[in-house]
C-alpha positions, 0 to 999 in steps of 0.5 A: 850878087846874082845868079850866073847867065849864058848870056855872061860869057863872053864878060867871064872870058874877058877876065877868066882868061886872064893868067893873073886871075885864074891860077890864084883861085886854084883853076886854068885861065879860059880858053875861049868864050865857049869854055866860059859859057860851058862853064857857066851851064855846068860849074856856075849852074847850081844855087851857091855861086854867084856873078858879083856885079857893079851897082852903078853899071851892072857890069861883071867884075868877079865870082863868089859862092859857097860849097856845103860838105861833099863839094868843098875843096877842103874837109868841112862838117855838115853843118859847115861851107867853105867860101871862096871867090875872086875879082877881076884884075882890074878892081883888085884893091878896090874893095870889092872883094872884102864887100862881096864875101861881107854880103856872103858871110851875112847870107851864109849865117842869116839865111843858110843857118851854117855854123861854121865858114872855111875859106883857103888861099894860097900861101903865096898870096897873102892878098886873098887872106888879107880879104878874109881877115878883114871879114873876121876870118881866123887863121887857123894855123893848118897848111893844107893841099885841095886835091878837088883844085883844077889846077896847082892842087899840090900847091899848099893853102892857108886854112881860115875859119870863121864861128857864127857863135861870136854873131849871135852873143848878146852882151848884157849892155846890149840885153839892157838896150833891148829890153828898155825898148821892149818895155817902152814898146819902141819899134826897132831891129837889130842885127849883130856882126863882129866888133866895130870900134871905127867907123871904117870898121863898122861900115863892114858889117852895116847893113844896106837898109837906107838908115843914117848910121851916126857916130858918137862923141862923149865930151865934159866942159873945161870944169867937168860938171857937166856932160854932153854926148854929140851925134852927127852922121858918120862920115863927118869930122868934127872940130871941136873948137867948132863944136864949143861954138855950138853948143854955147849958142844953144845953151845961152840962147836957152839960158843955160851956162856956156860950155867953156873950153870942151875936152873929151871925156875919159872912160871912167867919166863915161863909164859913170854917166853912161854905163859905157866903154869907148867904142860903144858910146850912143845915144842908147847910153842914157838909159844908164843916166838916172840922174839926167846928167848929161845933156844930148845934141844932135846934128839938125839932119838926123831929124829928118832921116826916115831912120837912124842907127846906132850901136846898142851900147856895145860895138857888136851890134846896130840898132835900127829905129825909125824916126818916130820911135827915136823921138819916143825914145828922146821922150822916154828918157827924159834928158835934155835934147837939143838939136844944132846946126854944124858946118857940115849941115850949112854946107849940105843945104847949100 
C-alpha cells in the first residue's frame, strides 16, 4: 500500500469506470481520466488513503483507507475509524482484498493506537462482508444507511465492528512463555492477532518479517511410552508412515528404540506433557515438560533459517526468535533435540 499520485489516473480510471466496481463501494464509476485525476488531488490527498498495489509488478489494482471521526460514513467515537476499500474487478477472489485490509487492521491497532474499527457493506453484497469476517470483523446485527455516500446513500449497509481489547490480551500459557525467555535472556518478539487454529488461518495475520513460520504435530509411539513433537515448515504435509521411517533411523542410529506404528497424540496426553491444548502446540511447550519426557525433532531446514516462528503456547500469538536464540532455548530446556532430513527436505536440495 501507498500513497495515491497524479501520475496514477489514468490506472484508477481504468477500474474506477467500471460500473461493477464503483456502485459497490457507495460512489459513481468515473467518467474520465480528469475525474480520476481530480480525485486523487482532492479525496485521495490526505494521510489515510491508500493505492494498494501488486508486488510482484507494481501495478494498481484497488484502494483502501481508513476515516477517523468527523469523516466516517457512519457514527463512530473519537478514538475510533472506520475502514473501508475495493479492488478492481479483475482480482476479485484472489485475496487481495482480505490481505490489504489484514495490513490495514495491524496498522490501525499498532501504529494509530484506535480502539475500536467500523467497516460497512451493502447488504446485497455479502462478498465485501465475507472480507471482514475473515479479518476478525463481527457483525453487529445494526442495518444502517450512510447519508455522507456519493452514491445510493439510501441504500441499507451492515454495520461490522472490530475490538483492539482481543489483540492485546495475554493468556497466562503465553505470560509463561515470555517470562521463561525473559529469564533465560533469550531474545524474541512477539505480536498477538486473533486466534489462528490452521495454518491457513494463521497465515492471515502472520507478519511479512522473513522468519520460517512452522507447524507443529504432538505424536505417542504404538505403546504410548513415549512422546515426540515434530516441526517442519508450514507449507509441508507430512505422512506419517514417512514420519515412522525417520525418526527410527535417527533413534537406532543413536541406539535408542524405534518408534514402532506412530498415532497422534490425544489432548489429554498433550495436555499432560506439555501444558498444551490442540492448536497451540510449539516447541515452546516444553517448558512444561519437567520430566524431559518428550523427545523434539526438527526439519534439518529450520537449522539454517536466519529465523523461526512459533506460536506461544497459545494460537493468539507468534513468537519471533533468531536461530542463535532458538539454540539457546534447545539448550535451556534441556530435551532430547534431533534434527532429520524428510522428503520435502531432499526434494528442495535438489
Amino acid at each position: 500500500m501507498r500513497p495515491w499520485e497524479e501520475k496514477d489516473a489514468e490506472w484508477l480510471y481504468k477500474y474506477a469506470s467500471d460500473p461493477d466496481v464503483g456502485p459497490r463501494a457507495g460512489w459513481p464509476p468515473h467518467k474520465d481520466v480528469d475525474e480520476s485525476r481530480q480525485i486523487i488531488r482532492t479525496i485521495f490527498h490526505n494521510d489515510h488513503t491508500w493505492a494498494i498495489e501488486q508486488k510482484e509488478n507494481s501495478q494498481i489494482i484497488g484502494c483502501i483507507g481508513y476515516y477517523p471521526q468527523g469523516e466516517s460514513n457512519i457514527e463512530i467515537g473519537p478514538h475510533d475509524a472506520e475502514v473501508g476499500y475495493w479492488i478492481a474487478k479483475p482480482y476479485w477472489n484472489q485475496g487481495f482484498c482480505t490481505e490489504a485490509l489484514q495490513l490495514m487492521i495491524r496498522y490501525c491497532f499498532d501504529v494509530q493506537h484506535f480502539e475500536t474499527l467500523w467497516a460497512d457493506c451493502f447488504v446485497d453484497n455479502p462478498a465485501s462482508g465475507r472480507v471482514m469476517t475473515k479479518c476478525g470483523f463481527a457483525d453487529t446485527g445494526a442495518i444502517n444507511t450512510c447519508s455522507h455516500l456519493y452514491h445510493a446513500a439510501d441504500r441499507p449497509v451492515r454495520i461490522m465492528r472490530l475490538e483492539r481489547s482481543p489483540y492485546e490480551i495475554i493468556s497466562p500459557r503465553q505470560e509463561a512463555v515470555l517470562r521463561y525467555l525473559d529469564e533465560h535472556k533469550i531474545p524474541f518478539t512477539t505480536y498477538n492477532h486473533p486466534e489462528g487454529k490452521t495454518i491457513e488461518e494463521a497465515k492471515r495475520w502472520w507478519h511479512d518479517d522473513g522468519s520460517v513460520h512452522c507447524k507443529n504435530i504432538f505424536m505417542r509411539n504404538h505403546k504410548g511410552d513415549q512422546h515426540y513433537l515434530i516441526c517442519f515448515p508450514c507449507d509441508d504435509d507430512l505422512a506419517i508412515h514417512d514420519i515412522e521411517h525417520w525418526l527410527k533411523d535417527v533413534l537406532v542410529s543413536r541406539g535408542m528404540k524405534a518408534p514402532g506404528k506412530l498415532s497422534f497424540a490425544s489432548p489429554e496426553r498433550m495436555m499432560r506433557y506439555l501444558g498444551l491444548e490442540p492448536g497451540s502446540v510449539s516447541p515452546f511447550g516444553l517448558i512444561n515438560d519437567t520430566e524431559k519426557h518428550v523427545i523434539l525433532f526438527l526439519d534439518s531446514r529450520l537449522r539454517d533459517a536466519a529465523s523461526l516462528s512459533f506460536h506461544p503456547n497459545d494460537c493468539r500469538g507468534t513468537v519471533v526468535i533468531s536461530q542463535a536464540a532458538f539454540r539457546q532455548y534447545l539448550d535451556s530446556i534441556g530435551n532430547h533435540v534431533e534434527y532429520i532430513r524428510t522428503t520435502c527436505d531432499e526434494r528442495d536440495a535438489k
